[in-house]
C-alpha positions in Angstrom: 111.3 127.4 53.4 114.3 127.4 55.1 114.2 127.6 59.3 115.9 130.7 60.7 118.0 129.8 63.6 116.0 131.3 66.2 113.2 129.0 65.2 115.5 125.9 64.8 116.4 126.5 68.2 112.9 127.0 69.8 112.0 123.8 68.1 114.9 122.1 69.2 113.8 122.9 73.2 110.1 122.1 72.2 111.2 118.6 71.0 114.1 118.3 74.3 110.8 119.3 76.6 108.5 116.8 75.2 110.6 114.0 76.0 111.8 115.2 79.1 108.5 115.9 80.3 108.0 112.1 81.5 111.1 112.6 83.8 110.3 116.3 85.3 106.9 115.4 85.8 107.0 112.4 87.8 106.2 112.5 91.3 107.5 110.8 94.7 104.6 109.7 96.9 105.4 108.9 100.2 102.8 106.9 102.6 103.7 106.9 106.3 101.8 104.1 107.5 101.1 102.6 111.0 99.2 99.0 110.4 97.3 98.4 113.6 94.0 97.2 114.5 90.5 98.9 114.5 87.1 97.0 114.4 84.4 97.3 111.2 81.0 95.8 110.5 80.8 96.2 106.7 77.9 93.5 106.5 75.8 94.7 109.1 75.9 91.4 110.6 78.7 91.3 112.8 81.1 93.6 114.4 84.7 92.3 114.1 88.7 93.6 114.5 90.2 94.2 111.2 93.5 94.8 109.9 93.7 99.4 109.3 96.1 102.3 108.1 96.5 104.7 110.7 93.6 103.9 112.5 91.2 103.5 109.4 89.4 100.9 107.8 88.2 100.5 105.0 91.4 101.4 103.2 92.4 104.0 101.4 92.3 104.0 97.6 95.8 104.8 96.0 95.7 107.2 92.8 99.1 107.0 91.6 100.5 108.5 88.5 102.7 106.1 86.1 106.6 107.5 86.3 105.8 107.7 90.3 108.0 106.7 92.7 106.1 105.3 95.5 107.3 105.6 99.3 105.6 102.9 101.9 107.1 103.6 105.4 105.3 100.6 107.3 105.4 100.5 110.9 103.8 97.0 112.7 101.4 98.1 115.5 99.7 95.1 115.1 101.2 93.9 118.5 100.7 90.0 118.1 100.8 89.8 114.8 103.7 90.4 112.0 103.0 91.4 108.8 103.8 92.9 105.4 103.3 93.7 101.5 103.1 93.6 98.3 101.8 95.8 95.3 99.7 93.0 93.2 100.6 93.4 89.8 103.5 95.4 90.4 106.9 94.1 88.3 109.3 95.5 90.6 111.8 95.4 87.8 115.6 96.2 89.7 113.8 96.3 93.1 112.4 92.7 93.4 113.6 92.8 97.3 110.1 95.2 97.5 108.0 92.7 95.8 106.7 91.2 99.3 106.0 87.5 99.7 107.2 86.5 103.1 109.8 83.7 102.8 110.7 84.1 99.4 112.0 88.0 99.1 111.9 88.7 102.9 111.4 88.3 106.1 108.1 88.9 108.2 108.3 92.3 109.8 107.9 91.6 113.8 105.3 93.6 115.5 107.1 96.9 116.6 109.0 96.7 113.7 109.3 99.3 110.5 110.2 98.1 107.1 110.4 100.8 103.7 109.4 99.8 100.5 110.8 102.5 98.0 110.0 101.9 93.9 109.0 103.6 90.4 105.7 102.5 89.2 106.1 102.4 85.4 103.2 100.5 84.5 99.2 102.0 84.0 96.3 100.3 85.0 94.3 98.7 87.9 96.0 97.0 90.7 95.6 96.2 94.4 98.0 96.3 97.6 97.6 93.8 100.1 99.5 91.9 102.9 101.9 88.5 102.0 102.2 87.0 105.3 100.3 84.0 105.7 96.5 84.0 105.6 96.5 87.8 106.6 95.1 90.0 104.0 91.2 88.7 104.3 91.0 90.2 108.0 91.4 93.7 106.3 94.9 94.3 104.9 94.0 94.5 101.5 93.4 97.7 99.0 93.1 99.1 95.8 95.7 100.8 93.6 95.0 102.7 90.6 98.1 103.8 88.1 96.6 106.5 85.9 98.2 106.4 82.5 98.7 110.6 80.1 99.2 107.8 77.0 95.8 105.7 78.1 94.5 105.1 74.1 91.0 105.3 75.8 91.5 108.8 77.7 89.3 110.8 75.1 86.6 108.6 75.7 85.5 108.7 79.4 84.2 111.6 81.1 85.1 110.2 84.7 86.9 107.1 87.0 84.7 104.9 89.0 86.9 102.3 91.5 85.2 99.7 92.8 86.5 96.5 94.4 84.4 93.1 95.3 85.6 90.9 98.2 84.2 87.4 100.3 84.5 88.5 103.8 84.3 86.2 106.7 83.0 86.9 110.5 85.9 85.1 112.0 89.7 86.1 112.5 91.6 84.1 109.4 94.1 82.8 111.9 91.1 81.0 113.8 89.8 79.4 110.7 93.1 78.2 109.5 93.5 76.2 112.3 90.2 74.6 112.0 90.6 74.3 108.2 93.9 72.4 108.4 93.1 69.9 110.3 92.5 65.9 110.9 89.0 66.7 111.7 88.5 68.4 108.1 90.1 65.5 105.9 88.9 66.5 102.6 89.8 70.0 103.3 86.3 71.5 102.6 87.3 75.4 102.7 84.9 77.8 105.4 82.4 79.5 103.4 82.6 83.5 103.4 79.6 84.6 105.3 79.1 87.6 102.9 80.1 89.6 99.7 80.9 92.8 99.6 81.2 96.1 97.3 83.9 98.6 97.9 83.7 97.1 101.8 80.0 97.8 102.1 76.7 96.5 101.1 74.1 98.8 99.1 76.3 100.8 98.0 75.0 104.1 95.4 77.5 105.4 93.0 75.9 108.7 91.7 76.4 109.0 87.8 75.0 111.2 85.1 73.0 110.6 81.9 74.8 110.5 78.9 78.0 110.6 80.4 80.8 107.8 79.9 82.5 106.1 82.8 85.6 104.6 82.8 85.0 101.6 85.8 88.3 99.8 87.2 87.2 96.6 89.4 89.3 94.3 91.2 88.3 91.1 93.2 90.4 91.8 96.2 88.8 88.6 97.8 90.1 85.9 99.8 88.6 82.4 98.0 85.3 83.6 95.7 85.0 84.3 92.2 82.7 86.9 91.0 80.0 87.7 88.6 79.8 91.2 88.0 76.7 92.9 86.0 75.1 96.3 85.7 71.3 95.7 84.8 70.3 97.6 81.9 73.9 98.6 80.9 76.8 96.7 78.2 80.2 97.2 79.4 83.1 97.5 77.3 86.3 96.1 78.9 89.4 98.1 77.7 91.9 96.7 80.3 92.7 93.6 82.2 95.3 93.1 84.9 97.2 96.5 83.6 96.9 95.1 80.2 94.8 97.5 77.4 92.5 95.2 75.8 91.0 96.1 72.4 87.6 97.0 73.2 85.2 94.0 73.9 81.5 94.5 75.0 79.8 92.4 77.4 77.2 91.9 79.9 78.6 89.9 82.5 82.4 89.7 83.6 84.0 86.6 86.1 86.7 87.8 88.3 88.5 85.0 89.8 90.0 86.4 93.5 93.0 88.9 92.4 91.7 89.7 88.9 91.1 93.2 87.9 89.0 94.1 84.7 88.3 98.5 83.6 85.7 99.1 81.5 83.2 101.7 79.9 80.3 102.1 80.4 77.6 104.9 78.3 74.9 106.3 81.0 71.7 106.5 79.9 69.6 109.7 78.3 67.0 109.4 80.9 67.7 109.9 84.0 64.4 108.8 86.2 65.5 105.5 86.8 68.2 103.7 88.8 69.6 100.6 88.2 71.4 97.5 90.2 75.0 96.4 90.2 75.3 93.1 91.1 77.8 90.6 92.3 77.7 87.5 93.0 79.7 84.7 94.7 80.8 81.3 92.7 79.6 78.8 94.5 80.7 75.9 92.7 84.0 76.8 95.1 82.1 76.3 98.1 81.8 72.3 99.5 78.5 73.4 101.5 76.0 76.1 100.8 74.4 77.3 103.9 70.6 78.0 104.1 71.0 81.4 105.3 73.9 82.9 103.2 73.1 85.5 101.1 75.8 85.2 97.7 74.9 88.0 96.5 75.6 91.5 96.9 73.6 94.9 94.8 74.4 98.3 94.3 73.3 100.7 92.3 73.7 103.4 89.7 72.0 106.1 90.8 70.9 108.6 88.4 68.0 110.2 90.8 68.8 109.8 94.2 64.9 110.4 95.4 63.8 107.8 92.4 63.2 103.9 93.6 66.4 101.4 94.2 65.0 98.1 92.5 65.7 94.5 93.6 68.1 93.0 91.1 66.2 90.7 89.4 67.1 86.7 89.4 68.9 85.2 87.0 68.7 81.4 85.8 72.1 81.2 84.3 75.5 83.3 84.5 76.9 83.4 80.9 80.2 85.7 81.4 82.3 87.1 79.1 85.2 84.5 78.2 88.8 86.5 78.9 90.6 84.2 77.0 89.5 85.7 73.7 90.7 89.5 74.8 93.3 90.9 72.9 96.0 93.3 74.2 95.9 96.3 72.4 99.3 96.7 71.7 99.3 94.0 69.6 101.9 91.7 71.2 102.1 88.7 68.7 102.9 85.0 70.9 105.9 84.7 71.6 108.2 82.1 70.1 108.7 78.6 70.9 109.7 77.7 74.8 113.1 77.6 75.7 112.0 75.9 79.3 108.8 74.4 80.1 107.8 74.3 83.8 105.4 71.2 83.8 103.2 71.5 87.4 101.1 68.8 88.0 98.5 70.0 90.9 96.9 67.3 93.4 95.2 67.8 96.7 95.9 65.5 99.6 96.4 64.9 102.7 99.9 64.4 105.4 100.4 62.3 108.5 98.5 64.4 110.5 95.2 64.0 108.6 95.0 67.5 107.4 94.5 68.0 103.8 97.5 69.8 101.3 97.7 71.2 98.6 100.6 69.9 96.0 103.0 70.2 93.2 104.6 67.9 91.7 104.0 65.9 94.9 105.6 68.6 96.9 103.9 71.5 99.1 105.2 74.4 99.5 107.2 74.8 102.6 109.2 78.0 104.0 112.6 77.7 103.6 114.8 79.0 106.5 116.8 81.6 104.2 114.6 83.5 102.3 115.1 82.8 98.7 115.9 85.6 97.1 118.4 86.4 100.1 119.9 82.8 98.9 120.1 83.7 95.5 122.4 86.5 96.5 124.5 84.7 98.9 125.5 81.9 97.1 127.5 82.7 94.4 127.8 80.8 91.0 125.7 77.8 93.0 122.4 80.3 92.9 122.4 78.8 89.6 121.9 75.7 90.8 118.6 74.9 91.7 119.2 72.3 94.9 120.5 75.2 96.9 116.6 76.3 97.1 115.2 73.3 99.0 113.1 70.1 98.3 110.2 71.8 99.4 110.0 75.1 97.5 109.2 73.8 94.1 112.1 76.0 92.6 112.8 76.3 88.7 116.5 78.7 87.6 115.9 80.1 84.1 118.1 82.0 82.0 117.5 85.8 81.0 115.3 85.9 78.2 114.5 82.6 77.8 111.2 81.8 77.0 109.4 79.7 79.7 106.1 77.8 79.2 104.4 77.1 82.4 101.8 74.1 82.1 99.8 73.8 85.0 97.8 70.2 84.9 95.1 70.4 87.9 93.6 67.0 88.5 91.9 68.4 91.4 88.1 68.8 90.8 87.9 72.6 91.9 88.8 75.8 89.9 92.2 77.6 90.5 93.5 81.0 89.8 97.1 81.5 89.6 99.2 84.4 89.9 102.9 85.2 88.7 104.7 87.7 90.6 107.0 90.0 88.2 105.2 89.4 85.5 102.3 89.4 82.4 102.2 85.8 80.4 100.2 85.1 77.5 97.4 82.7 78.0 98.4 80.2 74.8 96.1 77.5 75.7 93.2 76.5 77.9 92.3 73.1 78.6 88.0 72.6 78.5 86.7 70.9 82.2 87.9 67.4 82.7 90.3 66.9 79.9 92.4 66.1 82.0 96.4 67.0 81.8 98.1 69.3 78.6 99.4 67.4 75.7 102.2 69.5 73.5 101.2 67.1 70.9 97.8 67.5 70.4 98.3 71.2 70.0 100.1 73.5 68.4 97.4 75.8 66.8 98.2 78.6 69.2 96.8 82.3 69.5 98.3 84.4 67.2 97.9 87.5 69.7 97.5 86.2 72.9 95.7 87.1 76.0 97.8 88.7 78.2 97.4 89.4 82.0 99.0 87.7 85.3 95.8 85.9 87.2 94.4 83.1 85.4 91.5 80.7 86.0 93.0 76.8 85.8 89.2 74.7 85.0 88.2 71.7 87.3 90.2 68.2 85.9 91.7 70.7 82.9 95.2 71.8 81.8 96.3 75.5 81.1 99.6 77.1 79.4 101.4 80.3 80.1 104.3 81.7 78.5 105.9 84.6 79.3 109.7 86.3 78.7 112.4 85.8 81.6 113.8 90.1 80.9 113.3 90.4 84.5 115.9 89.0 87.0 114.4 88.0 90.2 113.1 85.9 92.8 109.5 85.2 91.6 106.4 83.5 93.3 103.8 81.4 91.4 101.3 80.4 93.6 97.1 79.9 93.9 95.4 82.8 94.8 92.6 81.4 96.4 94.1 82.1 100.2 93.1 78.6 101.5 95.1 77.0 98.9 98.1 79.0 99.3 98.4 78.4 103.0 98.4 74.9 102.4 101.3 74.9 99.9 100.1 75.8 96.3 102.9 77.5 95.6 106.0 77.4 93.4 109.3 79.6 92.8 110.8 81.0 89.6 114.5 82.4 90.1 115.6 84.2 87.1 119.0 84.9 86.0 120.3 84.9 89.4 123.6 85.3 88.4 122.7 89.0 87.2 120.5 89.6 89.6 123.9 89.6 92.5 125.3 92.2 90.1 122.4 94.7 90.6 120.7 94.1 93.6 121.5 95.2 97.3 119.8 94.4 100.0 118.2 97.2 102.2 120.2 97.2 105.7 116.2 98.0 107.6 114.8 94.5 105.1 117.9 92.6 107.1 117.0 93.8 110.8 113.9 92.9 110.7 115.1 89.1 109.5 117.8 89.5 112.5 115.1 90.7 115.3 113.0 87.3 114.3 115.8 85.0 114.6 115.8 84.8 110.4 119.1 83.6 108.4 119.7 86.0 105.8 123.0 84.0 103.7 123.5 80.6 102.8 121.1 77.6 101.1 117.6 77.4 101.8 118.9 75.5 105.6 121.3 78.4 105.9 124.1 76.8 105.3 127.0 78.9 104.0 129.6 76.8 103.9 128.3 74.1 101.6 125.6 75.1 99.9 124.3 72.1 98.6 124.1 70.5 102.0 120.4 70.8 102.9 120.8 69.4 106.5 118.5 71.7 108.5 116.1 72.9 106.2 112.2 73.4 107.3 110.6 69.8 105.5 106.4 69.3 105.2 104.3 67.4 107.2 105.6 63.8 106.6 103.1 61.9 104.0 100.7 59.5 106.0 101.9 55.8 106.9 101.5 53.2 103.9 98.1 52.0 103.8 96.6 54.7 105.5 93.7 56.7 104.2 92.5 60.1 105.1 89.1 58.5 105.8 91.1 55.8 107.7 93.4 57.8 109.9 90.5 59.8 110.8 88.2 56.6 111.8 91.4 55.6 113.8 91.8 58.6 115.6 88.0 59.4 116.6 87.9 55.3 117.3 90.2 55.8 119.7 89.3 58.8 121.6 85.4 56.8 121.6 87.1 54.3 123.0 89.1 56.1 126.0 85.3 58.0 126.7 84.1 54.5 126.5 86.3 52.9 129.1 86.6 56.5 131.5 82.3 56.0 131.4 82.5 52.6 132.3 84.8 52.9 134.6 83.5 55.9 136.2 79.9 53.8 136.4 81.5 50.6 137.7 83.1 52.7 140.5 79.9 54.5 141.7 77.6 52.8 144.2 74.4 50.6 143.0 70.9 52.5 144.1 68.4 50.5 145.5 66.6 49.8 142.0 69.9 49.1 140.2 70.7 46.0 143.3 67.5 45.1 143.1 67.7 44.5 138.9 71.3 42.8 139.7 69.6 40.3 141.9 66.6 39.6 139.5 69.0 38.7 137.1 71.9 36.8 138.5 68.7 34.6 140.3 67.0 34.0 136.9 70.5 32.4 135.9 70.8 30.3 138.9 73.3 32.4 140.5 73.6 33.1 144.0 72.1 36.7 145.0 73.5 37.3 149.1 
């Protein structure tokens, strides 16, 4: 039956509405933020300053709706500290000058200072905020961010959200344990042990649920250096999303979140609602060099279905046996991409530098800031940004071309685990080395997943090898670094600068992102030694700590040093002794002695 025209036309605006929905119904969110410090004791064990919004800590948990634009007017009232941040997770596709990372796509905002960050947030899932200046985001500058998603395939099937966010925490200011972590007097660079864990910045905490009902969890590890081992006693989860990627539906009863990982999940209530069970968490201590007798590695919460009804004990467990997240599949089905167009081969060591501190490295290089920030010099340099010498020795800097494919194989022949994050980006996880096979051979394999795991942190194993591939469809200045904090201060860290060329056609600089480079004395044109006139003259740049003399140790130059300074003591004791008068019982031992050798005693 033919349509009258009234009803062709009221199906024509139907259909316009629909898809313009999206666009009328997005949102701008504006957060007016003053980052300052307050003091907290989440642990109960020790009162401490911490890093707050507007006065408040914990932070606050950000409910954003995907199609949002998101407003971030941050003002420094930290007073001796600077600061800034970044949306974990976040693509920042056109606005990679609000991605974060001091050094590489701005400057550090000086205290007193404001800086906007203005962007659309098209991508669902679970995701956290935190700070990206150096070692700053365990003392408190670190939150959740959830994107909620009117397409999420698993809406039907949840009757409610439950956020919850595991972190390490430490008693003392990071700034303070830097220092003593790199340091001669800590040569194998054994990392300070968190003195606690914590659960949505708390311990023994109750999240009230119903029986029967369905909730839809969304858990990030906004920690600083600890993995985690998340479990609900008496409960199977269902993970559904990882890292803002929808997983087909895989049931579980233990995840591992490396620090910076996110996992959602469902979980079914029970019928009977007299009894309350324990959420658990609990620290990775293979990470940890030393294990102190009175640390406690765990931390429980619980589901409480009767509030009046018993809290049990978790009970001990002999073994963690964790769900493995390489097997996930997205749910959109994204086959592997095809064969590599570049391969970025980084070969990861740990060592130490002439001044007897230990590094982290590679290629041979630590990461060092450059004096321009990167991105500022991939705008500023013309044709040249495509050549990758006008980004420093020391910033481990790879130029791909848009929409290559690039294959990132990270050999770690360091005996610790590593999680790595890519800024701007999912990859697929094509390969994962087992412990101690030491580095990736292309030869040996080519039996690849068909439909990878996809996410953007990723667990490296001890003496092991790991691949990641991902699509270069976003032109930027992007970081690749360890997201275990210690690490990253010490130089685990490497730059990806895509299509640069492209990107000086789209992207300007905002004029408040250069004034706050101007008020700390930054360069904002020019190489990475600010040098605008001849770009590939790197005279000037910030270098590493030099490498330690030939045929020095670690172990040696240590030995030397604390030789040494025995040796002054030794000499100021004795000389200090010598110049003191003899008591009467002291002459009278002298004499004994220089008469039982024939000597003459007046």
């Amino acid at each position: 039956m033919a349509l009258s025209l009234s009803n062709f036309l009221m199906a024509l605006l139907a259909l316009l509405l629909t898809r313009l929905l999206p666009i009328v119904s997005a949102e701008t969110v504006t957060f007016d933020w003053d980052i300052g410090w307050t003091r907290a004791n989440p642990d109960g064990l020790a009162e401490r300053p911490v890093i707050g919004i507007n006065g408040q800590w914990p932070l606050p948990l950000l409910n954003i709706t995907k199609g949002d634009r998101v407003i971030v007017n941050m003002n420094n009232k930290l007073g001796n500290q600077t600061t800034s941040l970044h949306f974990h997770g976040m693509f920042q596709n056109g606005t990679n000058d609000m991605d974060g990372p001091v050094g590489v796509t701005q400057c550090d905002v000086p205290a007193g200072m404001s800086f906007k960050l203005n962007f659309t947030i098209d991508q669902p899932g679970t995701y956290w905020y935190h700070s990206h200046t150096r070692g700053q985001y365990p003392d408190g500058f670190r939150g959740q961010l959830v994107v909620h998603d009117p397409e999420n395939p698993y809406r039907g099937q949840f009757d409610a959200e439950i956020p919850l966010t595991l972190s390490d925490w430490y008693h003392e200011q990071f700034p303070i344990l830097i220092e003593g972590f790199i340091n001669y007097k800590n040569p194998t660079g054994a990392e300070p042990v968190p003195n606690s864990v914590l659960m949505n910045d708390t311990q023994n905490l109750t999240v009230p649920v119903e029986a029967g009902k369905t909730y839809l969890f969304r858990l990030t590890n906004i920690g600083a250096f600890a993995g985690q081992y998340f479990w609900i006693e008496g409960h199977t989860m269902r993970i559904v999303e990882v890292d803002g990627v929808y997983t087909e539906p895989a049931e579980t009863e233990m995840i591992y979140l490396t620090a910076a990982q996110r996992y959602a999940f469902l979980v079914t209530m029970k019928d009977d609602a007299s009894t309350n069970f324990a959420m658990v968490s609990s620290m990775d201590t293979d990470l940890f060099d030393t294990l102190p007798d009175t640390l406690n590695t765990n931390v429980t919460g619980w589901l409480t279905y009767d509030n009046a009804a018993l809290k049990p004990d978790a009970a001990l467990l002999d073994a963690f046996d964790p769900f493995d997240d390489f097997t996930l599949q997205p749910q959109d089905g994204m086959e592997l991409l095809g064969d590599a167009d570049v391969t970025v081969t980084l070969d990861l060591a740990m060592d130490n530098l002439g001044d007897g501190a230990s590094y982290a490295f590679f290629n041979g290089i630590t990461y060092t800031r450059p004096v321009v920030p990167t991105l500022y010099s991939a705008l500023t340099t013309g044709e040249s940004a495509n050549n990758v010498s006008v980004y420093g020795d020391y910033t481990n800097s790879y130029v791909v071309e848009k929409d290559q494919i690039v294959d990132i194989v990270l050999n770690n022949a360091d005996s610790g685990k590593h999680p790595f994050h890519l800024h701007g980006h999912n990859f697929q996880v094509i390969y994962r080395g087992p412990d101690e096979e030491g580095s990736y051979n292309a030869a040996n394999e080519t039996n690849f997943p068909a439909v990878p795991s996809r996410r953007d942190v990723i667990m490296v194993r001890p003496l092991a090898s790991i691949v990641m591939r991902f699509k270069a469809d976003n032109p930027g200045v992007w970081l690749f670094h360890c997201h275990i904090d210690w690490h990253l201060v010490t130089g685990l860290a490497a730059t990806i600068i895509e299509a640069p060329l492209e990107l000086q056609k789209t992207l300007t600089i905002p004029e408040d992102h250069l004034e706050v480079c101007r008020e700390a004395g930054v360069a904002t044109e020019g190489n990475a030694a600010g040098n605008t006139v001849d770009v590939l003259d790197l005279k000037g740049q910030n270098e590493s700590v030099p490498p330690l003399a030939a045929g020095f140790t670690a172990r040696g130059y240590v030995a030397l040093v604390f030789s040494c300074i025995s040796a002054i003591l030794g000499m100021a004791v004795i000389a200090w002794y010598g110049a003191a008068p003899l008591s009467t019982a002291e002459l009278a031992s002298a004499k004994r002695f220089i008469a039982k050798h024939g000597g003459d005693t007046k």
